[in-house]
N, CA, C and O of each residue as an XYZ file, in Angstrom:
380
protein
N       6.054     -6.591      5.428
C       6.087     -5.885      4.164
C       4.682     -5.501      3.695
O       4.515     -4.334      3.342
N       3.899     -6.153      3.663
C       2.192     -6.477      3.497
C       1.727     -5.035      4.186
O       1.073     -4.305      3.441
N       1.940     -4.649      5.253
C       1.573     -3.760      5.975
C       1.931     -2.207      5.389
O       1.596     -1.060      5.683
N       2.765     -2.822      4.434
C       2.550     -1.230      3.554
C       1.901     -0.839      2.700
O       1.866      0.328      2.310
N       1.236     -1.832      2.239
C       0.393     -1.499      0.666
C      -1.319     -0.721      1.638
O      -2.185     -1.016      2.463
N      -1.079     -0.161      1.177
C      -2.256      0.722      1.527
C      -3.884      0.558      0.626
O      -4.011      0.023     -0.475
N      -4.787      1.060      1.299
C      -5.964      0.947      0.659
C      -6.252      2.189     -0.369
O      -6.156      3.366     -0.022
N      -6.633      1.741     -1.739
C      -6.313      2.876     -2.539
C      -7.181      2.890     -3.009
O      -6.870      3.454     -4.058
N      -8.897      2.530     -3.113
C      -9.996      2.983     -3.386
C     -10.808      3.625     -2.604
O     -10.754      3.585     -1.375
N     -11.710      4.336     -3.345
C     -12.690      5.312     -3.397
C     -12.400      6.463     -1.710
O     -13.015      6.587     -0.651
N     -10.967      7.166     -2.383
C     -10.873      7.930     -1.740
C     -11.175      9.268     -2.655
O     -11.242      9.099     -3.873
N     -11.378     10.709     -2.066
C     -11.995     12.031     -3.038
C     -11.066     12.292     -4.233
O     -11.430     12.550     -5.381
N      -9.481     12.156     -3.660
C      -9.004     12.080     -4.733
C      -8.320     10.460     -5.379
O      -8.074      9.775     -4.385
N      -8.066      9.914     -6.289
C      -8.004      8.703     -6.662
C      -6.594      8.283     -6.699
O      -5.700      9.003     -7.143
N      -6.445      7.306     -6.304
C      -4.990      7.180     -6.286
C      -3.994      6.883     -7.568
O      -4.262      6.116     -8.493
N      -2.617      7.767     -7.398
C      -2.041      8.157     -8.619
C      -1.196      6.815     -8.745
O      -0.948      5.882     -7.982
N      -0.893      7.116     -9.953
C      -0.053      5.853    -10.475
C       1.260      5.081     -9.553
O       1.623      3.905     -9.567
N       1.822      6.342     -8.715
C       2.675      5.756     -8.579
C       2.511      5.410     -6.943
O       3.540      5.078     -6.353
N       1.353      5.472     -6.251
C       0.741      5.005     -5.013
C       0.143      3.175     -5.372
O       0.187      2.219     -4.597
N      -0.395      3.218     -6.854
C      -0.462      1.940     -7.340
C       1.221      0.786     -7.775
O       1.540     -0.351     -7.427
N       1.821      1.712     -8.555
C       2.996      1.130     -8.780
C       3.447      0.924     -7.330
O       4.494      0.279     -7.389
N       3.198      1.127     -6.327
C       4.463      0.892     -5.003
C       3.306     -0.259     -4.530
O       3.662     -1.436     -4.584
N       2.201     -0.009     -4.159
C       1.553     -0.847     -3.891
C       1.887     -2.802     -4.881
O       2.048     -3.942     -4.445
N       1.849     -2.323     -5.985
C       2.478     -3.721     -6.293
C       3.448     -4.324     -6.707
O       3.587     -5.445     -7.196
N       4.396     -3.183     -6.392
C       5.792     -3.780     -5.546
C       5.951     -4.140     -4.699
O       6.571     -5.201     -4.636
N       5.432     -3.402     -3.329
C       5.237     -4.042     -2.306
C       4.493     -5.361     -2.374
O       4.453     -5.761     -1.210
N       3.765     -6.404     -3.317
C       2.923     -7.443     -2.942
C       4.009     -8.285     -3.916
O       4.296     -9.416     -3.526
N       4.632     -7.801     -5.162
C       5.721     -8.656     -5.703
C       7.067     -9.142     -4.848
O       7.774    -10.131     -5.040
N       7.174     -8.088     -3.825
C       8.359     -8.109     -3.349
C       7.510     -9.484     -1.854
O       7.966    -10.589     -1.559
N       6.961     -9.182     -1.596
C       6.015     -9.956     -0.232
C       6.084    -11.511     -0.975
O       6.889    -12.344     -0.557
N       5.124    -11.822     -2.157
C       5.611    -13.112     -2.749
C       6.694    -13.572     -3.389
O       6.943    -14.774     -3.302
N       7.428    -12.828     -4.047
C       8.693    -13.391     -4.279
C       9.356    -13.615     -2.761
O       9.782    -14.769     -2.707
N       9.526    -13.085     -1.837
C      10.705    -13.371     -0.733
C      11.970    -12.690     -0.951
O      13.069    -13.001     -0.490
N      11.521    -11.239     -2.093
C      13.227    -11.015     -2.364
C      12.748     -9.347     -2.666
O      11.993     -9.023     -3.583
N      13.284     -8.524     -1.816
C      12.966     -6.799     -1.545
C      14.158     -6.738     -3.078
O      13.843     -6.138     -4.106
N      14.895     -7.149     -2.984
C      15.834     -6.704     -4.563
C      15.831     -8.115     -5.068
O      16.095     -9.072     -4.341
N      15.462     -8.233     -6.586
C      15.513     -9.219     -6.980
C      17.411     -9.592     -7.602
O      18.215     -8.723     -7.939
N      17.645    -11.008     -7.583
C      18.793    -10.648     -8.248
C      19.016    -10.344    -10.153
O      18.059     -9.950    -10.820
N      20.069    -10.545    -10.635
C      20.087    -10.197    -11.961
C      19.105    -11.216    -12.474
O      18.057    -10.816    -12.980
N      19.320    -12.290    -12.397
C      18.800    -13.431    -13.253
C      17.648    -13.463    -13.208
O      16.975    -14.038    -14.063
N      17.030    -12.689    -11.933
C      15.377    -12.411    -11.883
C      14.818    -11.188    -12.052
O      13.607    -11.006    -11.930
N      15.601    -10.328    -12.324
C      15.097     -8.702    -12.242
C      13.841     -8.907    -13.513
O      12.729     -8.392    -13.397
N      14.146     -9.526    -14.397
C      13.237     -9.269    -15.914
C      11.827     -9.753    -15.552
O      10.818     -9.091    -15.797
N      11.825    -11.295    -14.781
C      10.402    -11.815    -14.182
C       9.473    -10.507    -13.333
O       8.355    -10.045    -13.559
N      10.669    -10.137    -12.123
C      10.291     -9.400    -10.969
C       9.611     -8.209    -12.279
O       8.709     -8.568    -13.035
N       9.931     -7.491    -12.311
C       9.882     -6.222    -13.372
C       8.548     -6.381    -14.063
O       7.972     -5.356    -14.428
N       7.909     -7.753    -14.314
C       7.057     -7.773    -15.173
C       6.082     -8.406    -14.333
O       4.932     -8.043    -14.581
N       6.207     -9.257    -13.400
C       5.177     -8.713    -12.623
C       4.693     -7.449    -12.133
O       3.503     -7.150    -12.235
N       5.675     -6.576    -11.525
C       5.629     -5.219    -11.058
C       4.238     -4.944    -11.542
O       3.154     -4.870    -10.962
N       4.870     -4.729    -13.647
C       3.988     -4.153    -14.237
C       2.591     -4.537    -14.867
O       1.722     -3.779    -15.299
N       2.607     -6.115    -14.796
C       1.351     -6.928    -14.921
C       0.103     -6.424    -13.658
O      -1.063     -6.057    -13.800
N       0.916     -6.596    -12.484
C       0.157     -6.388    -10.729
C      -0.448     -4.665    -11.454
O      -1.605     -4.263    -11.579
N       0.807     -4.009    -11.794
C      -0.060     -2.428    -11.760
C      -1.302     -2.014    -12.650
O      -2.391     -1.451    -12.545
N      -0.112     -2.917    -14.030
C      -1.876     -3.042    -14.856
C      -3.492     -3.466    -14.429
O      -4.610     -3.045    -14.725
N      -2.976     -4.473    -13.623
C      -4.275     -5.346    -12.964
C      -5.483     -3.914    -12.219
O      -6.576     -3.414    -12.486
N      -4.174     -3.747    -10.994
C      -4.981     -2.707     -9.880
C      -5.442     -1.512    -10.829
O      -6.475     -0.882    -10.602
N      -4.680     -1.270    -11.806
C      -5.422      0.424    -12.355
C      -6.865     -0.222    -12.819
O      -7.897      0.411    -12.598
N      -6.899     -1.505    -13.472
C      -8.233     -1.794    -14.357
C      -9.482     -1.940    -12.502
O     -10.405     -1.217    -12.127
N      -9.056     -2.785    -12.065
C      -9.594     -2.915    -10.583
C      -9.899     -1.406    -10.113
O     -10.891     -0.878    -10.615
N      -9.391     -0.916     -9.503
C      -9.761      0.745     -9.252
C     -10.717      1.490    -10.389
O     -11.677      2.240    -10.214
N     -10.413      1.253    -11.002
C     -10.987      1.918    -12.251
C     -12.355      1.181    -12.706
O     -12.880      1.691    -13.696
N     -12.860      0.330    -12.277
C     -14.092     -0.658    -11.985
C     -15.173     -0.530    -11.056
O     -16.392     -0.516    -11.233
N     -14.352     -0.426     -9.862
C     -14.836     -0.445     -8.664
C     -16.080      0.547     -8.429
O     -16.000      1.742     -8.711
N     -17.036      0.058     -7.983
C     -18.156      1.018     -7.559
C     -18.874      0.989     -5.942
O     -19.330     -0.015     -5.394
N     -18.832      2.233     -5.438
C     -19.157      2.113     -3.939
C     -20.074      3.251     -4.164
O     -19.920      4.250     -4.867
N     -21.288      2.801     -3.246
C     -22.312      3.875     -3.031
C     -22.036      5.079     -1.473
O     -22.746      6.049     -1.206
N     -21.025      4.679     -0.820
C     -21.073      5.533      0.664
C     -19.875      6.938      0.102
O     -18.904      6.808     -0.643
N     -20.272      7.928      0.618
C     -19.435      8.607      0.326
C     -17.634      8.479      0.427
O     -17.166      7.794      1.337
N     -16.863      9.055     -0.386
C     -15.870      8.799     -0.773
C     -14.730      9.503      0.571
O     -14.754     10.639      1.045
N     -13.846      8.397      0.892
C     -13.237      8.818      2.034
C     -12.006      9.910      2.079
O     -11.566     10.297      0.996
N     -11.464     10.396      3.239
C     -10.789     11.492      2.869
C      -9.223     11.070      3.690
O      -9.006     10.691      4.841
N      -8.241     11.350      2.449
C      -7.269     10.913      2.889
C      -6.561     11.383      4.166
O      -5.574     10.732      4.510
N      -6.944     12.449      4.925
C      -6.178     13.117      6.048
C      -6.796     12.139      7.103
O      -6.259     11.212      7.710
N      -8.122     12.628      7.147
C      -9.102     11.394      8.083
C      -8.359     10.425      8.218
O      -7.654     10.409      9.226
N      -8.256      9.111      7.087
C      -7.936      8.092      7.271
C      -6.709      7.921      7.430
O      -6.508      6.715      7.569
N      -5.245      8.837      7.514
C      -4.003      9.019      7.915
C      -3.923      8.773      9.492
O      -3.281      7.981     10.181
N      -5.120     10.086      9.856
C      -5.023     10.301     11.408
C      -5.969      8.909     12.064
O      -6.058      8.854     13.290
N      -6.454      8.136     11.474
C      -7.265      7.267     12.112
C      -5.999      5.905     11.874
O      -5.950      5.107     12.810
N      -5.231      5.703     10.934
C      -3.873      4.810     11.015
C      -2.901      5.503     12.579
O      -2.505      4.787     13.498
N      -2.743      6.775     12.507
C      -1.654      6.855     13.379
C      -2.213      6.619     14.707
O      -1.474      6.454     15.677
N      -3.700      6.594     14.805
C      -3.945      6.165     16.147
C      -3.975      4.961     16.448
O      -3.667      4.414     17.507
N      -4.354      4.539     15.497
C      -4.282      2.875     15.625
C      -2.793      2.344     16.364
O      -2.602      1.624     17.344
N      -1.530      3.274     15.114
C      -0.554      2.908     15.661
C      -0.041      3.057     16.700
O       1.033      2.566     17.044
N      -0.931      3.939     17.499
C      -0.165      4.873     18.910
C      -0.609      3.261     19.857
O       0.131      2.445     20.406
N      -1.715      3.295     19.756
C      -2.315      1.941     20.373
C      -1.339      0.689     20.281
O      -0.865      0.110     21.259
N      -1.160      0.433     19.217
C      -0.618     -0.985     19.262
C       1.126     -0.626     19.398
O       1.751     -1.677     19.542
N       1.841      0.358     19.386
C       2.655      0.722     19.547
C       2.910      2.120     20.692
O       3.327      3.273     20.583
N       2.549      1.514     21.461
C       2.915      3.116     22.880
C       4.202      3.446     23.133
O       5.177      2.695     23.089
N       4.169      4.643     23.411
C       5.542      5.103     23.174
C       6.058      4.809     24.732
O       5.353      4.769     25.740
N       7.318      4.640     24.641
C       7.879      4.167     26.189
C       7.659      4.902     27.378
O       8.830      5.278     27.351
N       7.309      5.333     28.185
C       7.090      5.737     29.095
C       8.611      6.540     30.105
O       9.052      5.733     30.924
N       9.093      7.428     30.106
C      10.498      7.711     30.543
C      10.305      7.232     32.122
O       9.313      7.437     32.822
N      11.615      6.485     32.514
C      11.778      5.785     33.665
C      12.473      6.977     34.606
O      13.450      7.708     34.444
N      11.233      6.770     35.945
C      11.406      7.908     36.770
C      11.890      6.958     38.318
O      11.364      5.984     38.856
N      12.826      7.585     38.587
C      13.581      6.984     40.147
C      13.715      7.701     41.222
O      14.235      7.215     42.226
């Protein structure tokens, strides 16, 4: 699950609210142990959600880096290679 929250600073353009809101869902949902919370917990889950998002906007919004600011296509195509690597595609079986 972890493997989805993405890195969301000091890219050219800044990441929007709702790249933050998923991001800490994805880390509520990772520590709770529960992708849907049930009823009796939706109100906790929910407010973490929105505690975690509050947190990261003040965090992002802090943050200071001196190297130039990265570019989201770049760093797309530098994930999918990664993934080609650690994930190769099957090879079709020749007889």
């Amino acid at each position: 699950m972890c493997r989805n929250i993405k890195t969301l600073s000091h890219f050219e353009t800044p990441a929007s609210a709702e790249e933050i809101q998923a991001a800490a869902l994805q880390f509520v949902r990772k520590v709770s142990a529960a992708a849907r919370p049930s009823k009796a917990n939706q109100n906790a889950f929910e407010q973490a959600v929105n505690e975690i998002t509050h947190s990261l906007e003040r965090l992002l919004g802090q943050l200071y880096t001196q190297g130039p600011a990265r570019n989201r296509e770049i760093e797309a195509a530098k994930a999918k290679a990664r993934g080609a690597l650690r994930y190769p595609a099957s090879s079709p079986q020749h007889s």
